[in-house]
DRENROLO-282184 format. One line per 5 residues: their letters; for each residue x negated, y, z negated of C-alpha. Coordinates in steps of 0.02 Angstrom, whole numbers, plus 50000, padded with zeros to 5 digits. Layout:
BEGIN
a = X Y Z; ... $
This chain:
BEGIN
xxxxx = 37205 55785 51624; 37308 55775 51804; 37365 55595 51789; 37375 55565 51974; 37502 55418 51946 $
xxxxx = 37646 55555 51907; 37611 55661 51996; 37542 55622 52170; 37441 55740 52252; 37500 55823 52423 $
xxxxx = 37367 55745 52570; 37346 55877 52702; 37257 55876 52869; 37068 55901 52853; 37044 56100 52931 $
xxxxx = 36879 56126 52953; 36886 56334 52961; 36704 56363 53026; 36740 56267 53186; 36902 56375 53193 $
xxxxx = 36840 56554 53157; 36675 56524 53295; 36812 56500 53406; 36875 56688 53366; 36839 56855 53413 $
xxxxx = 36862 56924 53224; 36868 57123 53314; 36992 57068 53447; 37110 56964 53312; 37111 57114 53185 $
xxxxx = 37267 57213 53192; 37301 57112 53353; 37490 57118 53288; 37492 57315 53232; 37570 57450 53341 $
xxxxx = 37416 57537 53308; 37338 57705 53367; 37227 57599 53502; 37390 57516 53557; 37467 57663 53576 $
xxxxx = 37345 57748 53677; 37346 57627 53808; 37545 57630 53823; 37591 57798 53771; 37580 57934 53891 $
xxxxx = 37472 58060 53867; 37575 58199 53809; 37690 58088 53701; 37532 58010 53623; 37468 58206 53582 $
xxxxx = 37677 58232 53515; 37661 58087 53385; 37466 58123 53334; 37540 58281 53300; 37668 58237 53189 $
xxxxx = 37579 58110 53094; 37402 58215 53075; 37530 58383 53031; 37687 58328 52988; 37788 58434 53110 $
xxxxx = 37967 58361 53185; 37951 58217 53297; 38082 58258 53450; 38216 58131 53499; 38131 58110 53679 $
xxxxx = 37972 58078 53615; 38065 57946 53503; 38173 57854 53611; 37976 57839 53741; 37873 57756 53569 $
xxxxx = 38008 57648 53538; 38030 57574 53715; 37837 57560 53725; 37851 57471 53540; 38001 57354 53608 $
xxxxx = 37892 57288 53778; 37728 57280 53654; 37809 57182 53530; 37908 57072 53671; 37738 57020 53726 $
xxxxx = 37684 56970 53585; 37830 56856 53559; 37970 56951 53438; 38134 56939 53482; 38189 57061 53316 $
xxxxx = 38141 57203 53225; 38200 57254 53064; 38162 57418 52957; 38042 57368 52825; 38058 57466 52651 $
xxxxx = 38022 57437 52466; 38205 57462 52355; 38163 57467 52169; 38187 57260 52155; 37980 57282 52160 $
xxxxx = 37977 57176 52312; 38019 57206 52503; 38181 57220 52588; 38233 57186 52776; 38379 57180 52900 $
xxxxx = 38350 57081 53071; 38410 57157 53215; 38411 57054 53395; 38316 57170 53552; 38478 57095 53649 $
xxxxx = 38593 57192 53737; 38742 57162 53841; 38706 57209 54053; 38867 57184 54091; 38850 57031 54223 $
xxxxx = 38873 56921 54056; 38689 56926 54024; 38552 57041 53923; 38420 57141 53932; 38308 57204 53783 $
xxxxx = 38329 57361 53726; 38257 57480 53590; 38309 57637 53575; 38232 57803 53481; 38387 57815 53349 $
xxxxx = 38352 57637 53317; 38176 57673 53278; 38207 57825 53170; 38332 57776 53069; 38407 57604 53012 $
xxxxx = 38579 57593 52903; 38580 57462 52750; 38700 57416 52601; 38640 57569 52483; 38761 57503 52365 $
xxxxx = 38678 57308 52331; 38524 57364 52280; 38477 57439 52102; 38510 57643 52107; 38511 57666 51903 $
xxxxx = 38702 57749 51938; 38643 57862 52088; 38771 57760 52182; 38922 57661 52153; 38985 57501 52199 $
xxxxx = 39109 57570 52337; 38983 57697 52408; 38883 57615 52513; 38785 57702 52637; 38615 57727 52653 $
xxxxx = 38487 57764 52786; 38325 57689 52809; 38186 57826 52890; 38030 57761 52976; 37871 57806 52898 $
xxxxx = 37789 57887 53055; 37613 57869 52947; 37611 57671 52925; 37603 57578 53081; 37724 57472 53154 $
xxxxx = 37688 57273 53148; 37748 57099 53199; 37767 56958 53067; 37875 56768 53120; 37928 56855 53262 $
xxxxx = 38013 57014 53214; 37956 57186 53222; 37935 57266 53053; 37959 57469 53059; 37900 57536 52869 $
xxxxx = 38013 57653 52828; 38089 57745 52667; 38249 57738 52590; 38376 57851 52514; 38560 57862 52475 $
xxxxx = 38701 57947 52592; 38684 58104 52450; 38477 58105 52511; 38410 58015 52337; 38267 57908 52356 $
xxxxx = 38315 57725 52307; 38139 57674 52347; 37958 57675 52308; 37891 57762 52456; 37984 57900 52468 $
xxxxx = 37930 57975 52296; 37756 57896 52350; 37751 58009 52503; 37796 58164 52406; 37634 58127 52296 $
xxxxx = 37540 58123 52415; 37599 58278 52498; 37610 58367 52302; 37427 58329 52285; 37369 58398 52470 $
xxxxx = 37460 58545 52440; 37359 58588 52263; 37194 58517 52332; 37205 58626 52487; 37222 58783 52384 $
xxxxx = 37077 58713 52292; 36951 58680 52448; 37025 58863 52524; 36936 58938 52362; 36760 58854 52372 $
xxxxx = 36769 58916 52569; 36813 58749 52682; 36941 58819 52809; 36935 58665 52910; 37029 58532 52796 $
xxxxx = 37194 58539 52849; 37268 58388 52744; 37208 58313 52585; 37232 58125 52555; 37204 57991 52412 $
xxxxx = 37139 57830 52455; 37167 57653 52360; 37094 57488 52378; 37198 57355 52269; 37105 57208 52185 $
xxxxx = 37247 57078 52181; 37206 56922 52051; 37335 56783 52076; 37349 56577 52037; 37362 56429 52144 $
xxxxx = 37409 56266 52090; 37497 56096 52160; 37666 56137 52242; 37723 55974 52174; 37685 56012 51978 $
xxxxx = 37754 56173 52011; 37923 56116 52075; 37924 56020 51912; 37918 56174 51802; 38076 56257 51793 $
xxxxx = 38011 56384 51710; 37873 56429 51839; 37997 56409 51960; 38134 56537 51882; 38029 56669 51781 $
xxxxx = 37864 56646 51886; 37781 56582 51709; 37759 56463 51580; 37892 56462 51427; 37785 56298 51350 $
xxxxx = 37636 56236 51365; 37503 56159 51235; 37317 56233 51254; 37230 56096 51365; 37065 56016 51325 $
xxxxx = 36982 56126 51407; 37022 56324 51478; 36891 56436 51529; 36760 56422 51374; 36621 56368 51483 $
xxxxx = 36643 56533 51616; 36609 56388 51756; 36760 56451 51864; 36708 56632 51875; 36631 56667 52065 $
xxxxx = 36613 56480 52067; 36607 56371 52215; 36788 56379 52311; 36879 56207 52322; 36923 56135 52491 $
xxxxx = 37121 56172 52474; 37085 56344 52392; 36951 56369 52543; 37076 56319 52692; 37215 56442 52604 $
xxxxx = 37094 56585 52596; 37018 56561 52787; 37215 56569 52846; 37265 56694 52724; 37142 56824 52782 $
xxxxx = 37170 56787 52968; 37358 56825 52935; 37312 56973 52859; 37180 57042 52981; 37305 57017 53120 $
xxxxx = 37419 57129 53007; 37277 57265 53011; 37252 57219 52823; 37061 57242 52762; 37043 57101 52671 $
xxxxx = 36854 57097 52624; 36807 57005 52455; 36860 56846 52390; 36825 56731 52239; 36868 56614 52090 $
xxxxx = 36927 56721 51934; 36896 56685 51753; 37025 56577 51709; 37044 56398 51790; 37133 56397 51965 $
xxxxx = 37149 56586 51970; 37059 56716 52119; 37056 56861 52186; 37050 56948 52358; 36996 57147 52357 $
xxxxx = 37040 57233 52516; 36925 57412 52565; 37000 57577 52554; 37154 57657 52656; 37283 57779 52636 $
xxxxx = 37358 57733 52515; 37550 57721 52552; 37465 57608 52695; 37382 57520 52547; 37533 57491 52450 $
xxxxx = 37628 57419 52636; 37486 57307 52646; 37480 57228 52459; 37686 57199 52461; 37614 57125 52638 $
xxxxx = 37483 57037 52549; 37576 56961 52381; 37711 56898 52525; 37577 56799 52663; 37506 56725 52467 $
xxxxx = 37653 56638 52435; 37712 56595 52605; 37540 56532 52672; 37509 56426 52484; 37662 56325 52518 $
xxxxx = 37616 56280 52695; 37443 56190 52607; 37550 56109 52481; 37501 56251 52328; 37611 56372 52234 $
xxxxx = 37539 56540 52198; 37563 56620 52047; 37583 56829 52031; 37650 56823 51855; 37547 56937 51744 $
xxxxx = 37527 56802 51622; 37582 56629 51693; 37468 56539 51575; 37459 56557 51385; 37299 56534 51287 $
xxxxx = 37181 56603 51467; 37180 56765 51564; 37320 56853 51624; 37318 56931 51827; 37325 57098 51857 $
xxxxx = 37277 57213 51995; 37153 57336 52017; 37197 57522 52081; 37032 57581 52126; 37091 57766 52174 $
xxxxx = 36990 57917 52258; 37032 58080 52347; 36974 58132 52521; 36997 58264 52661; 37062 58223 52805 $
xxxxx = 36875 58295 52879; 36795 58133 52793; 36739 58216 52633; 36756 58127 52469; 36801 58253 52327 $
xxxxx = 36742 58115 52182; 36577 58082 52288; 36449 58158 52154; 36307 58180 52270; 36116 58162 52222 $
xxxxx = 36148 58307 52115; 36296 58299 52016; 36261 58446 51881; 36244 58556 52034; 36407 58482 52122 $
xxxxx = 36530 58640 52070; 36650 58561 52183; 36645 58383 52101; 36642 58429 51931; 36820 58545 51963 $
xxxxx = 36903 58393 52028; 36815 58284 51915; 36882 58383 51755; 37043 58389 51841; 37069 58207 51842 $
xxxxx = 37006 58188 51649; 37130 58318 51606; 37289 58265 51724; 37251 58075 51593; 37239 58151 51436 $
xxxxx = 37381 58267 51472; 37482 58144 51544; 37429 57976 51457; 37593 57918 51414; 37643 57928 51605 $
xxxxx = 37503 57808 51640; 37554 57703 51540; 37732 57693 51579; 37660 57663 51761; 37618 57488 51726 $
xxxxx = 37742 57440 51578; 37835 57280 51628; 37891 57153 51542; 37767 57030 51623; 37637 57152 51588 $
xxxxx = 37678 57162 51412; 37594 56989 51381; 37422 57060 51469; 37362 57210 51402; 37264 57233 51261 $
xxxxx = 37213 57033 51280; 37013 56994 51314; 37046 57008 51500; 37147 57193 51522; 37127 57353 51442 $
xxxxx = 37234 57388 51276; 37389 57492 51289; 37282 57648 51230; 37238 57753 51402; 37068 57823 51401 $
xxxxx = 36933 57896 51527; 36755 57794 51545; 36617 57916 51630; 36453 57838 51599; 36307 57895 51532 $
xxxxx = 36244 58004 51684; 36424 58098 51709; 36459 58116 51494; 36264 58173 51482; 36320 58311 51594 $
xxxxx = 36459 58360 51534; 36393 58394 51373; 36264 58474 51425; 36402 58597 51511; 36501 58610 51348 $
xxxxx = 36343 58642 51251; 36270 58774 51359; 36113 58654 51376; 36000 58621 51528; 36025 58449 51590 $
xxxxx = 35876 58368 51676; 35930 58238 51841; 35861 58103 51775; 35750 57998 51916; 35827 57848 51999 $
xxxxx = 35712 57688 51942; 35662 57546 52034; 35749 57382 51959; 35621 57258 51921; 35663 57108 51859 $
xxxxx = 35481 57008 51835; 35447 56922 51996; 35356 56989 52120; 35441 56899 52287; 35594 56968 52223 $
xxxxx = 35640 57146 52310; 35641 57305 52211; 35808 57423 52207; 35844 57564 52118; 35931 57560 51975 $
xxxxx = 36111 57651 51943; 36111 57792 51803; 36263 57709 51738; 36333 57522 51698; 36498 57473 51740 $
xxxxx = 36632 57458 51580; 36755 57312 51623; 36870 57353 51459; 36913 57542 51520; 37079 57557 51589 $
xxxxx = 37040 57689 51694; 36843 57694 51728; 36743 57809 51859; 36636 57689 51961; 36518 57781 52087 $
xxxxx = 36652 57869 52210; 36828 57844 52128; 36911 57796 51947; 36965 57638 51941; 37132 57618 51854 $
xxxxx = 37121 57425 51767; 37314 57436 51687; 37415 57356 51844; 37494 57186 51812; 37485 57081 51956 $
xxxxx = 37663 57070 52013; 37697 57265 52013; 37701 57374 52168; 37573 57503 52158; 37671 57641 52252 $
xxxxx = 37725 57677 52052; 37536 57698 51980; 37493 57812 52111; 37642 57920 52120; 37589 57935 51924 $
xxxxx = 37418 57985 51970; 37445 58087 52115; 37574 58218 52037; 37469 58226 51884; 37300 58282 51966 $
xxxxx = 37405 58393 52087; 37474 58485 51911; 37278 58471 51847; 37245 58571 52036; 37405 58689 52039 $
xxxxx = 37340 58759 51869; 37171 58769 51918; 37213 58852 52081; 37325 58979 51966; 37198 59049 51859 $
xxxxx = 37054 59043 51999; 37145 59139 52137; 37208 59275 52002; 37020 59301 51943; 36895 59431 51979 $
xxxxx = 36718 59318 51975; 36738 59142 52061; 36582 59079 52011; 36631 59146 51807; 36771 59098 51811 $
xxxxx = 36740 58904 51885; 36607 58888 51767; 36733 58942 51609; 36895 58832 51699; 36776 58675 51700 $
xxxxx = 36678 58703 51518; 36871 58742 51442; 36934 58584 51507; 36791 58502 51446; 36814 58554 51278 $
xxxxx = 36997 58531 51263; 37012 58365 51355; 36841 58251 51293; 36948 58163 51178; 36994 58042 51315 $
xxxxx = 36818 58015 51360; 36785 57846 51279; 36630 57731 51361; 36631 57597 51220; 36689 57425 51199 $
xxxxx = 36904 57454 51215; 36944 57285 51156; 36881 57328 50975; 37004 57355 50842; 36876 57496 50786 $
xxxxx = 36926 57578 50944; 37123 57566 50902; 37057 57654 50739; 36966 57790 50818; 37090 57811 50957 $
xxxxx = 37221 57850 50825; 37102 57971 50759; 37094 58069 50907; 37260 58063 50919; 37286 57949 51075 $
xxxxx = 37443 57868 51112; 37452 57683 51085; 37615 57622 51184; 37599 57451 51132; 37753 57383 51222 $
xxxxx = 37869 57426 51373; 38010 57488 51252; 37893 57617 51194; 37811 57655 51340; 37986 57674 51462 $
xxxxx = 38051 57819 51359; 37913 57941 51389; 37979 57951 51563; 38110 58041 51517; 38044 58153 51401 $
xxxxx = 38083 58356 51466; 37882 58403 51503; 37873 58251 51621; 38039 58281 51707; 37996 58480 51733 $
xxxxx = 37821 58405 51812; 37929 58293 51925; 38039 58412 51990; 37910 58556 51989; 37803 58458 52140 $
xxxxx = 37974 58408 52210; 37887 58210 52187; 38092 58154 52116; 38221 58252 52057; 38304 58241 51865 $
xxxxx = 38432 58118 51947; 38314 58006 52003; 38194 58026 51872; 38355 57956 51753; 38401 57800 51865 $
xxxxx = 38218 57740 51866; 38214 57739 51690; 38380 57643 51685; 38329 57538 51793; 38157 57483 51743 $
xxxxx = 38245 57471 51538; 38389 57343 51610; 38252 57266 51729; 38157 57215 51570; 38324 57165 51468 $
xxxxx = 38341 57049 51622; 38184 56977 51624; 38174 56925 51448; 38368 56846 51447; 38330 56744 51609 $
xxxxx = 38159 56678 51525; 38279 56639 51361; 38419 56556 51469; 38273 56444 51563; 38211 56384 51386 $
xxxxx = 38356 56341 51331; 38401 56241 51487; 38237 56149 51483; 38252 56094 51314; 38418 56059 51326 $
xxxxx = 38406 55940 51461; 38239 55890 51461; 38134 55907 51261; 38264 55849 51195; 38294 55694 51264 $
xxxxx = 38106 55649 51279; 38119 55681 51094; 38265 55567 51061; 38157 55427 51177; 38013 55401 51096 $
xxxxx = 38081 55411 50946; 38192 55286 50986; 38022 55176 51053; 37953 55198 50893; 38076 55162 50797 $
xxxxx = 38117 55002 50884; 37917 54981 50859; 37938 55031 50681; 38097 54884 50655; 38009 54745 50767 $
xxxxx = 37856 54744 50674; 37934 54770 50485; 38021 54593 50540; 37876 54507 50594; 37790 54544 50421 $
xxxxx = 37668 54668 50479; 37641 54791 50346; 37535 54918 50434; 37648 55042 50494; 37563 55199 50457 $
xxxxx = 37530 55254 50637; 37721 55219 50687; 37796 55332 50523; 37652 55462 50550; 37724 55502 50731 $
xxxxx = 37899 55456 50679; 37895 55581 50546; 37807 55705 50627; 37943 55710 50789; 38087 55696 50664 $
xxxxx = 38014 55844 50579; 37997 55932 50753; 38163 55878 50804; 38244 55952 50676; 38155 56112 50681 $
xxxxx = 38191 56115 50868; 38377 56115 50815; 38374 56248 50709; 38276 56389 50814; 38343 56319 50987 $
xxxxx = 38538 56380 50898; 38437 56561 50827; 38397 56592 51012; 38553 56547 51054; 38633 56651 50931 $
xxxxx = 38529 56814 50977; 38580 56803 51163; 38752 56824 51118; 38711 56980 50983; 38621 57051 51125 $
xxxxx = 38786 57095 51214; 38839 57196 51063; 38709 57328 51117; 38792 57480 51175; 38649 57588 51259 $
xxxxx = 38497 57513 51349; 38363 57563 51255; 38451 57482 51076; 38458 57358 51200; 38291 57342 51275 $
xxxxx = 38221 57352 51100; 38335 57197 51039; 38281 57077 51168; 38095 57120 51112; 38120 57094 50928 $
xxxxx = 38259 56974 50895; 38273 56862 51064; 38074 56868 51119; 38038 56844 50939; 38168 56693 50924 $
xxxxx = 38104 56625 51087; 37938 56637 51004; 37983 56528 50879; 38046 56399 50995; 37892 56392 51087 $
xxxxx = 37772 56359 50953; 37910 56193 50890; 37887 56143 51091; 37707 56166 51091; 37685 56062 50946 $
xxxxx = 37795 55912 51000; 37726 55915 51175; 37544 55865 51056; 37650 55723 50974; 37748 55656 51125 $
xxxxx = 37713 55507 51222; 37632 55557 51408; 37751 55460 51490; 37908 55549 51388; 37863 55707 51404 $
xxxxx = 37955 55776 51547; 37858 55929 51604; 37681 55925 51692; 37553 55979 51562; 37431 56145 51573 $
xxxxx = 37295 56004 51594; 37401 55940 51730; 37448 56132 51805; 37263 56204 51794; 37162 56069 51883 $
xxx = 37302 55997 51982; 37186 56085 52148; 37058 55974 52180 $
């Protein structure tokens, strides 16, 4: 357990957050530091306001005058609230956020300033292009590239300096970002879905959007212990660590009480946020010890993905002002659950309608059960794309463990929604079956009706009430990827759909034969069992569902021709950019995996080894003092002795195979020979080395062991 003498815990100021938050007008504080449609109301002009509705609602051309009055009315608003800076705010392909400060100063020519903010400032910002990753869309010595602001995501202040979102693409007009392909998605899917809606007579939708609400699962633990673990520190997880006593067999940490120091960081953490305009709404202790989660509602959703890079970022910078470290890492933690992240994922007109709302009467829902069908076929079509979405090295160590789906994509309906469509396929009658009353034997206790369905926590991609639920995400990834993924492939479900309807002669026939077709072709995916079962793997292989167990087999379907023709089809990226992701994403993971072997060898190098060498030395010094005094009971002193030596030796041996593979791994000419390499011959090498660490760290006095323990890491927040 945490052996306070080693590691002192950090003493912080007793907060007491109810007293605070009484003090606080929640309304007034929320969004309090977002340029938001209220804000500019009240400092926009009238006509100006009606210009920039205009092109956000519509999308039309946003006119340099009207540009250069928002972005003096953004400069004054943001003054008053204390920035000095702004900076456009965009999302390269690192996976995290990018930003250059700019000063409001300018010179009046009396040697003093005045702040200033013009339109072309606003619009369009001009970074390195060339020191960020571009997969060979741009070379070292071409170096421009813009950034545009993303008229559709609000403006908003954070430590003083106005952030703009904005996109991001090369001096040739290639996206080197995750919004920009995000954005054409979205507008991909509207386009298809409108043609859709113009069909089943609703004239008055003029845009279609998707929604997303991101369940983000994360650790905290002692900043102290943390700054002891090298390898937390440089891969963001544990390379060693023996199982503790105890991990999470009991379930006692799941929606258990909240700890003081976890308590304090939450209460600050969704104040931050709210100020941001972020809806954080749900919070909670996870399965796992010192792990939680925070689930924000619904938005847009390239406004949801601004607001999770927003959200992973206050996580970490908020934790270390209470003296914690928090954890992203898919998998920090051997031996207990992984984090990952939630894309719960729906589709809506801009009039307020929900296209995955079912209604009372789903059997009778036409318009549902198109866009329903649509989504079931765009995954089974399209399950390797999926999949791809969320392969990552860190991910790798997740899914298709007791806590995330496996690697095998599939659809889970429920009873009510696969009785149905059956009953379609069949040609049957299907009876709405009556909404009971839950009763659960005592009479003070309210009644409520029952759902038709339960919920299925192993499906990677489950339809719960008003939206699928897509489980895959690890915890560190953006989720502008997942949903570019699922937006292009449910606007290709749409675009054919729209194809054969608007060519036919009977709407209603023909509707009826589209959705019973799709039914028929696609049900394979429809799987509402127990995923975690290695029947399941069995069956799914049966049905002939893909089973991309690892990122090296997963990455390569990207580039296969039918997903690069559905790319460029819906204009979402063209071939060239569809090539540099992959390249990208393949070295990203080569990376990952030689700066995780580099960090183990480091730590055992200067740290195992000589704990090693220590106590064996103590022992053996033990082992000679005693054998002079005449004591003959030594057994306890060789056992260990023996035991390390063993160990030691051991260590030797797969500490120089590890070193040895790092150096083969340069002999790999193309990525993906390499990629697959540093999976089988330097993660399985640095494998090995684990389980010899592992071990010793069970044999190894407490005091010589040099690295806090998971004991030590998991209940170091008390």
């Amino acid at each position: 357990m945490w052996d306070e003498r080693r590691y002192p815990a950090v003493r912080l100021p007793e907060w007491n957050y109810c007293e605070v938050f009484m003090m606080k007008d929640i309304p007034k504080l929320f969004g309090s530091l977002v340029f938001n449609d209220t804000v500019m109301q009240e400092r926009l002009p009238k006509d100006i306001y009606r210009d920039l509705k205009k092109t956000i609602q519509q999308g039309t051309h946003l006119e340099h005058d009207v540009a250069n009055v928002v972005a003096n009315a953004m400069k004054d608003w943001a003054v008053e609230k204390g920035a000095t800076h702004f900076t456009h705010w965009f999302q390269p392909m690192t996976g995290i956020t990018a930003q250059k400060h700019d000063s409001f100063i300018s010179p009046s020519g009396d040697g003093k300033i005045i702040m200033e903010f013009s339109g072309k400032e606003l619009v369009r910002g001009e970074p390195d292009a060339s020191s960020f990753p571009s997969g060979g869309l741009r070379a070292t010595f071409e170096a421009r590239g813009y950034t545009v602001w993303d008229i559709t995501s609000y403006a908003f202040i954070t430590d003083g300096t106005l952030c703009i979102p904005t996109a991001f693409c090369s001096y040739s007009g290639e996206a080197l970002d995750k919004k920009t392909p995000l954005l054409r998605s979205m507008q991909a899917l509207s386009t298809q879905a409108l043609r859709i809606l113009k069909l089943f007579g609703n004239a008055s939708a003029q845009r279609v959007i998707t929604t997303v609400g991101p369940e983000q699962e994360y650790f905290l633990i002692d900043k102290e212990m943390y700054l002891k673990r090298p390898d937390l520190v440089y891969t963001g997880r544990t390379l060693f660590g023996a199982r503790p006593p105890k991990g999470q067999e009991l379930d006692d940490h799941y929606f258990g009480s909240l700890k003081p120091r976890v308590s304090a960081f939450m209460r600050e953490l969704e104040e931050e946020l709210w100020k941001l305009g972020v809806y954080a709404k749900t919070k909670h202790n996870e399965v796992a010890p010192a792990q939680h989660e925070l689930a924000p509602i619904f938005t847009t959703t390239n406004i949801a993905s601004d607001h999770n890079q927003l959200t992973m970022e206050l996580m970490k910078s908020i934790a270390n002002r209470h003296g914690l470290a928090c954890l992203l890492h898919e998998k920090p933690f051997a031996g207990v659950n992984g984090s990952g992240k939630h894309n719960n994922w729906s589709i809506s007109t801009d009039t307020g309608i929900n296209l995955l709302e079912p209604g009372e009467t789903p059997h009778e829902n036409a318009q549902f059960l198109l866009f329903l069908v649509a989504v079931i076929k765009a995954v089974d079509d399209y399950q390797d794309l999926l999949r791809v979405s969320v392969a990552s090295a860190g991910n790798d160590h997740r899914l298709g463990a007791n806590e995330a789906p496996p690697a095998i994509v599939s659809v889970f309906l429920g009873d009510e929604l696969t009785e149905i469509l059956e009953a379609l396929e069949s040609g049957a009658d299907y009876h709405n079956k009556e909404k009971h009353q839950m009763e659960i034997g005592v009479t003070a206790l309210p009644h409520f009706p029952k759902d038709t369905t339960d919920r299925n926590r192993t499906s990677p991609f489950a339809f719960t009430g008003n939206k699928f639920e897509f489980r895959m995400l690890g915890s560190t990834v953006s989720i502008a990827g997942a949903n570019i993924i699922l937006n292009t492939i449910v606007a290709e479900s749409l675009c054919r759909y729209a194809d054969i309807l608007e060519k036919g002669t009977s709407f209603n026939d023909d509707l009826h034969a589209l959705i019973v077709d799709t039914i028929k072709q696609h049900k394979r995916i429809i799987f509402n069992g127990n995923n975690y079962t290695d029947e399941w793997v069995i069956e799914a292989e049966k049905r002939g569902l893909l089973n991309l167990k690892t990122t090296v087999e997963a990455r390569p379907k990207f580039i296969e021709p039918k997903n690069i023709a559905l790319f460029t089809k819906h204009k979402v990226y063209t071939e060239a950019e569809i090539h540099s992701r992959y390249e990208i994403q393949m070295e990203s993971y080569c990376k990952t995996i030689h700066i995780e072997a580099l960090t183990m060898i480091d730590i055992v190098k200067g740290e195992i080894m000589p704990a090693c060498i220590d106590y064996q030395n103590e022992l053996a010094e033990l082992l000679g003092r005693k054998k002079a005094c005449g004591e003959y009971d030594v057994s306890l002193e060789e056992h260990l002795l023996s035991n390390i030596a063993r160990l030691s030796s051991c260590l030797l041996k797969k500490l120089i195979a590890l070193e040895n593979a790092i150096l083969e791994s340069k002999e790999q000419q193309n990525v993906l020979a390499r990629a697959r390499f540093y999976r089988d011959k330097v993660f399985g090498a640095m494998s090995e080395l684990r389980l010899i660490v592992d071990e010793l760290e069970t044999f190894v006095a407490r005091k010589h062991w040099p690295l806090p323990t998971y004991a030590e890491l998991l209940y170091s927040v008390v």
